[in-house]
Phi, psi and omega in degrees: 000152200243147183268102201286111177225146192243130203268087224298153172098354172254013193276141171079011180278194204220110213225094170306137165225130134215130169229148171305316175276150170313298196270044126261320162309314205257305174341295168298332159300273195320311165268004141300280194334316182304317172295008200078344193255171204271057189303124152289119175091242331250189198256141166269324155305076181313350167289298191304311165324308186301305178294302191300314148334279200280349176249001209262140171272175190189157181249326193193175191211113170274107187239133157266140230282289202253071192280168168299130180104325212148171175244151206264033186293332182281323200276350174303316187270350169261301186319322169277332160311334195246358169073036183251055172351144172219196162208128175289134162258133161190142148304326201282172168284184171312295170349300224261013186252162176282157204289345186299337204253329197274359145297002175274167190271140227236151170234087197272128167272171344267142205259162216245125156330305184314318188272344173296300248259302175309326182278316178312301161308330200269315168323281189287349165336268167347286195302313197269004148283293163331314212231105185286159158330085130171000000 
């Protein structure tokens, strides 16, 4: 069981996830939630990423590279439409993202609560830089 202590500037952020696999998905559920944010999803799915991606409000966003359905590159392609920092989850190297992608920000799995909980903050950092006042 994960212990909730929210973690300032991430409490109530709104943090999409998705990934396929099951006991990685609920990990990432959880030590978001532990952090404070908010879980969108999550998705398994490239249809349901894609409808959550484009209706959902968000702060940031955690994409695994390769889901059912597809590689999550369309649901990537709203998020940058919509100014919605994310961060790519993968195993793989650099190779396997399209060149529009590999300068974004990467989570090589498998990755440490520390380094989420750092790419997540840098996310809403971001976001919350991005989106004026009032």
């Amino acid at each position: 069981m994960v212990v909730a202590t929210v973690i300032d500037g991430l409490a109530g952020r709104r943090v999409l996830v998705v990934e396929d696999e099951m006991m990685i998905a609920i990990v990432l559920e959880e030590s978001l939630r532990s952090l404070g944010c908010a879980v969108v999803g999550p998705a398994s799915k490239l249809d349901h990423a894609m409808r959550l991606a484009s209706t959902e409000s968000l702060d940031a966003a955690v994409l695994d590279v390769n889901i059912r359905g597809g590689q999550v590159f369309p649901v990537a392609e709203i998020l940058i439409a919509r100014g919605i920092p994310f961060v790519l989850a993968s195993g793989y190297s650099d190779w396997v993202l399209p060149e529009d992608m590999q300068g974004k920000p990467r989570l090589t799995k498998p990755f440490t609560l520390r380094e989420l909980e750092h790419e997540v903050r840098q996310l809403c950092r971001r976001r919350t830089e991005a989106v004026p006042a009032g």
